[in-house]
C-alpha positions, 0 to 999 in steps of 0.5 A, a space after each residue: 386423090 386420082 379417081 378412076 370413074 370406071 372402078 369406082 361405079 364398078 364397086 357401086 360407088 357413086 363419084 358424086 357422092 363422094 364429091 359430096 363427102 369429100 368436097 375438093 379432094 378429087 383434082 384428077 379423074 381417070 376417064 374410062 366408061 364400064 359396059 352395060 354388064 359391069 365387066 370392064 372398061 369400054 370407050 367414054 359413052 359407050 357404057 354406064 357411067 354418068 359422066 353428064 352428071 359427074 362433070 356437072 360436079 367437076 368444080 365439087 370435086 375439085 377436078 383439075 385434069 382429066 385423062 381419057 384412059 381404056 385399059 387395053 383396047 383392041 384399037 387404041 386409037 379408035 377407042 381414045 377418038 370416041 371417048 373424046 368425041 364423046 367428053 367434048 359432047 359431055 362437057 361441052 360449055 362446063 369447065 373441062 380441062 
């Protein structure tokens, strides 16, 4: 199962406890942040989206691979630099891919 961690927190789902569920059904994860209104995808960081807490239950999940993602940015290319800027500053010392 590919889990996107911004639609998943936008339907009021915790990932973590679907981790808990589900233990090792979750290798790939879209990375993306949702803002503080809850209306769409912002940088990695910038929104409500635990990720310190998710990734602290990576090995749960089954995670494998990340992939950075925002759905159509203004900037692309400022948007991916701060969202990983922002997942190494998360994951810095877990086992992030």
């Amino acid at each position: 199962m590919e889990l996107d961690l911004c639609w998943v927190t936008k339907a009021g789902v915790d990932p973590v406890e679907l981790f808990e569920k589900h233990p090792g059904r979750f290798p790939l994860w879209h990375a993306k942040d949702l803002d503080k209104n809850r209306e769409g995808p912002v940088p990695v960081g910038e929104g409500v989206v635990d990720f310190k807490r998710i990734f602290a239950n990576a090995e749960k999940a089954g995670l494998q691979y990340y992939f950075v993602e925002h759905d159509m940015p203004k900037d692309p290319f400022a948007s991916i630099e701060t969202s990983i800027r922002a997942l190494k500053k998360i994951t810095l010392g877990s086992k992030s891919k």
